[in-house]
C-alpha positions in Angstrom: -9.7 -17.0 -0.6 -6.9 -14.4 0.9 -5.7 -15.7 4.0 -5.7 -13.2 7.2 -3.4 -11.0 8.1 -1.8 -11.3 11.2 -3.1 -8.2 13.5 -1.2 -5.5 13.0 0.0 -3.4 16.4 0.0 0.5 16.3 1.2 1.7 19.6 0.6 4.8 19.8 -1.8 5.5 17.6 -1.6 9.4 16.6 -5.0 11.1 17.3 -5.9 14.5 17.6 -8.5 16.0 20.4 -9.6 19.0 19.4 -11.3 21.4 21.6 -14.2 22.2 19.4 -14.9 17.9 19.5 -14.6 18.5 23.3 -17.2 21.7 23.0 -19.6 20.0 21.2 -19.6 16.8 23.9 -20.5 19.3 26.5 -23.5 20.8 24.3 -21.5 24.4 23.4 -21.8 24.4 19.5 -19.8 27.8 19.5 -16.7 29.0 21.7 -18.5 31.8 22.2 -21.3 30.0 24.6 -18.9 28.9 26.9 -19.0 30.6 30.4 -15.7 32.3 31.2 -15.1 30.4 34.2 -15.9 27.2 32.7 -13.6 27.6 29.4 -10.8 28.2 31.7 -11.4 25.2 34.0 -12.2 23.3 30.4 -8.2 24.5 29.7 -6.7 23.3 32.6 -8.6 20.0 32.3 -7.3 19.5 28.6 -3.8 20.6 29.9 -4.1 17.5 32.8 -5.6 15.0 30.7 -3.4 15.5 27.4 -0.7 13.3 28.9 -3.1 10.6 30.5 -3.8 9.2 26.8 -2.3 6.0 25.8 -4.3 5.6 22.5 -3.4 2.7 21.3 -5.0 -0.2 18.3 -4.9 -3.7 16.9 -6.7 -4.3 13.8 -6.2 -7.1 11.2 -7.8 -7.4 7.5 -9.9 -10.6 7.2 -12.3 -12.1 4.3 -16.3 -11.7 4.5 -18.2 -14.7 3.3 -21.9 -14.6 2.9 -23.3 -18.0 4.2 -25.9 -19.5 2.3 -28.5 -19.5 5.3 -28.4 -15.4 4.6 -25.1 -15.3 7.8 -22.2 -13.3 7.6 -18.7 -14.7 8.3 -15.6 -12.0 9.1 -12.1 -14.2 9.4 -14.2 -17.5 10.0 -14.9 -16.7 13.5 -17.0 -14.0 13.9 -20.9 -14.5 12.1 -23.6 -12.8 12.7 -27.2 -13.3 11.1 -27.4 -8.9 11.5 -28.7 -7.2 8.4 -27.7 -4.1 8.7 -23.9 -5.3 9.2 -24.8 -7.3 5.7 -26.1 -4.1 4.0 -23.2 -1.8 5.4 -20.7 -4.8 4.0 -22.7 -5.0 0.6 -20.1 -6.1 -2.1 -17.1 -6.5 0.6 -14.4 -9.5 0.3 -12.4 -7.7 2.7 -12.5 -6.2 5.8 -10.5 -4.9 8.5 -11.7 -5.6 12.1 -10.0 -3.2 14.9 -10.2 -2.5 18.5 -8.9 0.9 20.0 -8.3 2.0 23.2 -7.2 5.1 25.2 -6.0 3.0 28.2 -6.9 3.6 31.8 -5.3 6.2 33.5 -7.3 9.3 32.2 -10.9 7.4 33.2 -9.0 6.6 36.4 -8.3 10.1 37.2 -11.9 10.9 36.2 -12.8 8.5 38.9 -10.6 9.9 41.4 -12.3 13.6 40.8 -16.0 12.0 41.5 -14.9 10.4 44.5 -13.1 13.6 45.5 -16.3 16.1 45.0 -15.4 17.5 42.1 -18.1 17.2 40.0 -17.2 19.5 37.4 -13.8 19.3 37.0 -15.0 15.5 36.1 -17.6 16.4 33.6 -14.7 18.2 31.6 -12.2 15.5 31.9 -15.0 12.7 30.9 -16.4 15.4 27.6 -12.6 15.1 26.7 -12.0 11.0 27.1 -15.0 10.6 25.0 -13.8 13.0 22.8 -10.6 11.2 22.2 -12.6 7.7 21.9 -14.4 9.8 19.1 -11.0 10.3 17.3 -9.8 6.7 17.6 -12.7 6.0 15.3 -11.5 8.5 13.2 -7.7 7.4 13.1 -9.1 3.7 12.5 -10.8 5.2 9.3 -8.3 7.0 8.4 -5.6 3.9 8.8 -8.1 2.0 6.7 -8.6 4.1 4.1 -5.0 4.4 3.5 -4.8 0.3 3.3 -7.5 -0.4 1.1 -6.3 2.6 -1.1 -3.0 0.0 -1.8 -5.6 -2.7 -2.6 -7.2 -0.3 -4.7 -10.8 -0.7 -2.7 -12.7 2.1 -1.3 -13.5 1.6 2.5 -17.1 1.7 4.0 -17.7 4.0 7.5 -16.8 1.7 10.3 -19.8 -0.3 12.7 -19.6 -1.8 15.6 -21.6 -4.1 17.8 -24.1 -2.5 19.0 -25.1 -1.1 16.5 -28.4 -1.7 14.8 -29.1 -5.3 15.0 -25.3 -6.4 14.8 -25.6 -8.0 18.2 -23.2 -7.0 20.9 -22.0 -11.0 21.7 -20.0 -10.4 18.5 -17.5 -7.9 20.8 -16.0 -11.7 21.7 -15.1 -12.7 18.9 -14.1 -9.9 16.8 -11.8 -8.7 19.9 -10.1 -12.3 20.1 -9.8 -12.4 16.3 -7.3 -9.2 16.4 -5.9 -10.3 20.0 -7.5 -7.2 21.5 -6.0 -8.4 24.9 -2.7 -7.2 23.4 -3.5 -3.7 24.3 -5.6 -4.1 27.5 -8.8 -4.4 26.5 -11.2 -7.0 27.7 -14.7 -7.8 28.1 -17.2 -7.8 31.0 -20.5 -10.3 31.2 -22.5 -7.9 29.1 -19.9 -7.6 26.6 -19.0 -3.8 27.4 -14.9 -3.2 27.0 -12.8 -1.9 29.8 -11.1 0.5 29.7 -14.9 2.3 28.9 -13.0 4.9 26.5 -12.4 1.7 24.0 -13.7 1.5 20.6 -14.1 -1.7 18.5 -15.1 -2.2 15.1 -15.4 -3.1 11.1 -14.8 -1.6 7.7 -15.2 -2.8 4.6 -13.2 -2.5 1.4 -15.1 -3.0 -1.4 -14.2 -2.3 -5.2 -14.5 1.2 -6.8 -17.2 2.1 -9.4 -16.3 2.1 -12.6 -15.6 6.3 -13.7 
């Protein structure tokens, strides 16, 4: 058995918010939908909330047992009877767990506009911080995929409690197994992160088919 890394700190973590990912949260598949008014109060809003971002991650590779009463073990702590967390870590020894957050300030400010009356200034500025908790995901893969590409193991898509029947009490102890606290994340009652724009998660590495 491989022991556990010890969680690995990326502060920051480069991600990139494009406009089309900010587009598409508001519902405009094309540029070309967009109102005038509203793609120039869109640029404004990215100009404001660009330097709000403190995207930040923790993450740490663990092994994945399979109990014999059908559970599944990540880094000893975390188990979980889910079977679509089993099917999506089919053939997995390893695995990275992660958390990932944008920090506070930007949903802060998004608060501030709602309080203030200005309703769509905040829509924008919300489409955007859930655009850039859409790219931590995708820097998370990317970070894996370039880790298990050293072990020589190709990396599933990362899940998440929540999802499916991977019950969301397994936020506790996937976030304490990467020390999650580390970059300001914690949990409420019902197990929902704060800072909102946070992501958590798994990926697998698993080994590569035979060419």
């Amino acid at each position: 058995m491989t022991e556990a890394a010890s969680p690995r700190l990326i502060d920051p973590l480069t991600i990139q918010v494009s406009r089309p990912l900010v587009l598409l949260r508001l519902g405009y598949r094309q540029a070309g939908q967009v109102p005038p008014k509203t793609s120039r109060l869109l640029d404004e809003v990215i100009g404001q909330s660009e330097p709000l971002l403190a995207p930040r991650a923790i993450c740490a590779a663990f092994d994945v047992v399979l109990r014999g009463d059908g559970r599944i073990a990540i880094g000893g702590a975390l188990e979980s009877a889910s079977r679509s967390l089993l099917e999506r870590l089919e053939g997995c020894r390893r695995a990275v767990l992660f958390a990932a957050t944008i920090g506070p300030a930007l949903e802060e400010w998004v608060q501030s506009l709602n309080t203030a009356g200005e309703m769509s200034r905040a829509l924008l500025a919300d489409a955007y911080a859930s655009s850039a908790a859409i790219a931590l995901g995708m820097a998370m893969e990317s970070f894996a995929q370039d880790l298990f590409q050293d072990l020589d193991l190709q990396p599933t898509r990362r899940y998440a409690p929540g999802y499916g029947d991977w019950e969301l009490s397994c936020q506790e102890p996937l976030l304490d197994l990467v020390g999650a606290g580390r970059i300001g994340i914690r949990l409420t009652e019902g197990f929902l992160m704060l800072p909102a724009k946070s992501i958590s998660g798994v990926i697998g590495g698993r080994q590569r088919p035979l060419p």
